[in-house]
N, C-alpha and C positions, 0 to 999 in steps of 0.2 A: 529330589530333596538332597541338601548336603548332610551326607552322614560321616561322621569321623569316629575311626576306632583306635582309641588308645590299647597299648600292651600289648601288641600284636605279635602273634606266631604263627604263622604258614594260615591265617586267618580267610584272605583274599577266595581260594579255592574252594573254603565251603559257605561262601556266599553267593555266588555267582548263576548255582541253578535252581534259585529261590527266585530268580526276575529280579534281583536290583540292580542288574546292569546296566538299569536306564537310570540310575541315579548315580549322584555325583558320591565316589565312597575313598575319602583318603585313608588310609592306613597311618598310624603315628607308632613309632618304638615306643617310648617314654608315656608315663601315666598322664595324667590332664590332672594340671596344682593350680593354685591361684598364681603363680610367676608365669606361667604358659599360659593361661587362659585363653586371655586379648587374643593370642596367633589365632582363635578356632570362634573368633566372635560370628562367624556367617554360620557354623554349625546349626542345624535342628533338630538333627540325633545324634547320641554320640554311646557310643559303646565301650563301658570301660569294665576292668578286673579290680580286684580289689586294694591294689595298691593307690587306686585314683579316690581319696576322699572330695567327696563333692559337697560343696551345700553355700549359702548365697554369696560368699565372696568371689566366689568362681561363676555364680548364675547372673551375677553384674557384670558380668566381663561380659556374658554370652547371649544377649539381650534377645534371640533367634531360636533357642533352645524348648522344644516343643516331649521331647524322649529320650532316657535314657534307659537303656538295653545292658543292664549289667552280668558279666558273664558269671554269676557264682548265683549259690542258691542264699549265703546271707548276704542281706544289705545292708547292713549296718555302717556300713563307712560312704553311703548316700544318705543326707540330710531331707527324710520324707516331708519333715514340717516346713523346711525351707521352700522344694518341689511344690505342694501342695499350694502357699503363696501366690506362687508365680502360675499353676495351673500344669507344669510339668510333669507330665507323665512315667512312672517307672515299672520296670520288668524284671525278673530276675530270670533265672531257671534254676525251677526248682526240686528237681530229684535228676540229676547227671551220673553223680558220683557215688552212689550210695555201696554198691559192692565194692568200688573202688577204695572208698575211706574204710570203707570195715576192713579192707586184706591189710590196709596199712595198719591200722589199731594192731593188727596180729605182728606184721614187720615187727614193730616197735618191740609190740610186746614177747615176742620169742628170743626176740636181740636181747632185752633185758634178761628173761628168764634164761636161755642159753649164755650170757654174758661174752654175745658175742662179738662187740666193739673191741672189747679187750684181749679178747683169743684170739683177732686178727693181727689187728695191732701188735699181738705177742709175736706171735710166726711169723710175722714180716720182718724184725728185728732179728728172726734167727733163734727164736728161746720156742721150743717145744713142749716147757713144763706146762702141765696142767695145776698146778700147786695156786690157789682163791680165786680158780675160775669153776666151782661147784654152783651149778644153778637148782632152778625148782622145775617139778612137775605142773603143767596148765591142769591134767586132769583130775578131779576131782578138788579142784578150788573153786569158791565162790565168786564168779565174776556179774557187779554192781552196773549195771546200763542206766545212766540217767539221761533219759529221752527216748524216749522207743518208737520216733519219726523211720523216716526210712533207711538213713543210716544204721539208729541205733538197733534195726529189725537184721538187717544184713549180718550185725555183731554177732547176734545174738544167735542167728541162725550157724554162724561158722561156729561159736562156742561150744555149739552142741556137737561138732565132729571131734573135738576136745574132750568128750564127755565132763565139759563145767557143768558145776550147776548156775543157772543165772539166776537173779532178782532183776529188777527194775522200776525206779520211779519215772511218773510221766504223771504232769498235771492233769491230762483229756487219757486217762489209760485205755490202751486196745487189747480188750477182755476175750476178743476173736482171736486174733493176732498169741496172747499169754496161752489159750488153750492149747491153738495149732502146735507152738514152739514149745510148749510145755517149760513154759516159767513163771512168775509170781509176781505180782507188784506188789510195794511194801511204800511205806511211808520214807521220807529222805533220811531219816534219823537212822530208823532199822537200816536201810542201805548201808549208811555209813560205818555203823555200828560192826557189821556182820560178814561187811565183802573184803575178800583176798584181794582184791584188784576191782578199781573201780575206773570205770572208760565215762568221758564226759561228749552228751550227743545235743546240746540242747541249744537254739541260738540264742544270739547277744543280744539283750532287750532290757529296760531297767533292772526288772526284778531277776535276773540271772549275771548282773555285775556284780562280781564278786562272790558267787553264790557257793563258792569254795574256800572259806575262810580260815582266821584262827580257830572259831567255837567248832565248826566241821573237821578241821581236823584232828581236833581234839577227842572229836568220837570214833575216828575210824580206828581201827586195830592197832597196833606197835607193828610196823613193814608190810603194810598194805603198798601196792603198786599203784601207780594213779598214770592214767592216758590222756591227753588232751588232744584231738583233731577236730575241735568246735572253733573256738574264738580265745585269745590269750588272757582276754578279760575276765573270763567266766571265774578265772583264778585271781586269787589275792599272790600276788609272786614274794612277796615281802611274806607270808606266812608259810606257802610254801616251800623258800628256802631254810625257815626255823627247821621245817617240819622231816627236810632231808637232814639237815645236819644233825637234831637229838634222835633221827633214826623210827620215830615216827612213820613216815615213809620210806621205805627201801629204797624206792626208783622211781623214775618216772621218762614218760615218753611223751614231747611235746613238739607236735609238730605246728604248735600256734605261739605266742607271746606276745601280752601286750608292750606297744612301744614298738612292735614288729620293723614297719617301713624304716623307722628311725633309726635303727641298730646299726643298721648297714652303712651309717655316714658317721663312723668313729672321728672320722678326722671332724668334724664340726660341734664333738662334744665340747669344746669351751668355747665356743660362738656362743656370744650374748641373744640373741635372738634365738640360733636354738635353741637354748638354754629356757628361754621364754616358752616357745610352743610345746616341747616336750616334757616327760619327769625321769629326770636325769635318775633319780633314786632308782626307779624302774629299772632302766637302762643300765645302772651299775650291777641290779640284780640279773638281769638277762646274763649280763657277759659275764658273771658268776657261775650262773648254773652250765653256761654253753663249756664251763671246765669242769665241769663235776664227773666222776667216771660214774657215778649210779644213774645219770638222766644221759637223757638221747634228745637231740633237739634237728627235726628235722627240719629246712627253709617254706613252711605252708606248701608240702609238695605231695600230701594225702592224693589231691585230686588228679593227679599227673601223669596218667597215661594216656596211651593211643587212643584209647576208646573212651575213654572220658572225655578226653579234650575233642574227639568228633561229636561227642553228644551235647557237650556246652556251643560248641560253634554252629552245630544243625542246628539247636534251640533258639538259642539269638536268631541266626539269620529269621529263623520261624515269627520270633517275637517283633522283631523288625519289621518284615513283611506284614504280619496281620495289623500293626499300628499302622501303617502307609495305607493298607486296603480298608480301612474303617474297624475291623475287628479285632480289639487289642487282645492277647493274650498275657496269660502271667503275671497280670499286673499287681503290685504289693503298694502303690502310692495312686 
């Protein structure tokens, strides 16, 4: 079969002792758009990350396309109803990262708490004063886990060497899971109501668009923390920046944004057609906050270690394989 992987990184070497060496497997740099398509119309699987949004503009181009093997655990930037259409199959993987994203929540969050962007920032310039780099204690603050999947479980379990106390909303709550870790579910409101710092764990799905808004954060505390290594969308950005400037929120750590892919191509912000596809509003909000000294915006690089990216690239290969041999695994479409 011809398989094509987009976004490729040292990719090649852990495919290789799964047996698909007997198929045909080009490696591509660059994501798979509707401009590049046409080049990859022989493809029948194709393996992308999450900068490659797919869905039928791109599955007309590719009339051969039988699998897609996407390397993260959301999918939201593959179009399932388009898939589904045409009879095309998809995969994710889906628990890679999970220790992985939780140390990051902690990264971010100790950076903010220790303010330490800007003590580095200081001493490299040569200035030694400690004079409005006073941060806070993690322990014995409330930290709010919305989704207690298996990221949000990882959080929660490092919170506790913090001595936090946690809460947690989750629609399907793990009442095994609350005993062992010795935490509590509460309704979203109390979460919001109650938490020093709230970490957002949940994927991108209708009802979780936007599910951080003006009326939300109107109930959370005066300089609550807020963390995002889910999805950019999950946030309202336009309410979120009210919400730092009256001071509402303290800080915040985002290692997602929506309009993410988009940011990156400043120079094509007054292209009429970008202009079309994107929301430029958005976009003026992102490269707001990317200057704000209270927010920390990392490039979607939670998932990005050694051992993370050998478990997304074993899993695929895995997912690959057992679609070839009759027995698909992982499958979300």
């Amino acid at each position: 079969m011809k398989i094509f992987v987009f976004e490729v990184e040292n990719w090649l070497a852990s495919v290789s002792p799964i047996g698909l060496e007997s198929h045909e497997l080009i490696l591509v740099e660059g994501p798979l758009n509707a401009d590049n398509a046409h080049l990859y119309s022989e493809a029948e699987i194709v393996s992308v990350f999450v900068h490659s949004v797919l869905n039928k503009t791109i599955f007309e181009q590719m009339p051969n396309l039988q699998f897609i093997a996407t390397r993260s655990t959301g999918y939201d930037h593959v179009n399932c109803k388009d898939c589904a259409q045409r009879n095309i199959k998809v995969a994710n993987v889906p628990s890679y990262g999970a220790p992985t994203v939780a140390e990051h929540v902690f990264a971010m969050l100790l950076s903010l708490s220790h303010r330490m962007t800007e003590a580095v920032d200081r001493t490299r310039r040569g200035d030694f004063s400690s004079h409005g780099l006073r941060g806070f204690d993690l322990k014995g603050k409330t930290l709010g886990v919305i989704g207690t999947g298996s990221i949000g479980k990882y959080v929660i379990e490092i919170a506790g060497g913090f001595s936090m106390h946690v809460i947690a909303h989750d629609i399907a709550p793990n009442r095994s899971i609350a005993r062992q870790l010795g935490f509590d579910y509460v309704n979203l409101k109390v979460l919001l109501e109650t938490s020093d710092i709230i970490s957002l764990h949940v994927p991108l799905v209708s009802s979780t668009h936007h599910l951080i808004g003006p009326s939300e954060f109107n109930l959370m505390k005066d300089g609550v923390v807020l963390i995002n290594t889910a999805r950019g969308e999950i946030i309202d950005t336009n309410a979120l920046l009210r919400a730092l400037s009256d001071g509402k929120v303290a800080a915040a750590g985002l290692d997602v944004l929506p309009e993410e892919p988009a940011i990156r191509e400043e120079a094509e912000l007054l292209n009429s057609v970008f202009a079309r596809e994107h929301n430029l509003e958005t976009l003026l909000i992102n490269h707001i906050l990317l200057r704000m000294r209270n927010v920390i915006i990392t490039p979607h690089n939670a998932f990005n270690t050694v051992e993370a990216v050998q478990r997304i690239n074993d899993i695929t290969s895995h997912n690959i394989h057992s679609y070839i041999t009759g027995n698909p695994d992982n499958l979300v479409s």
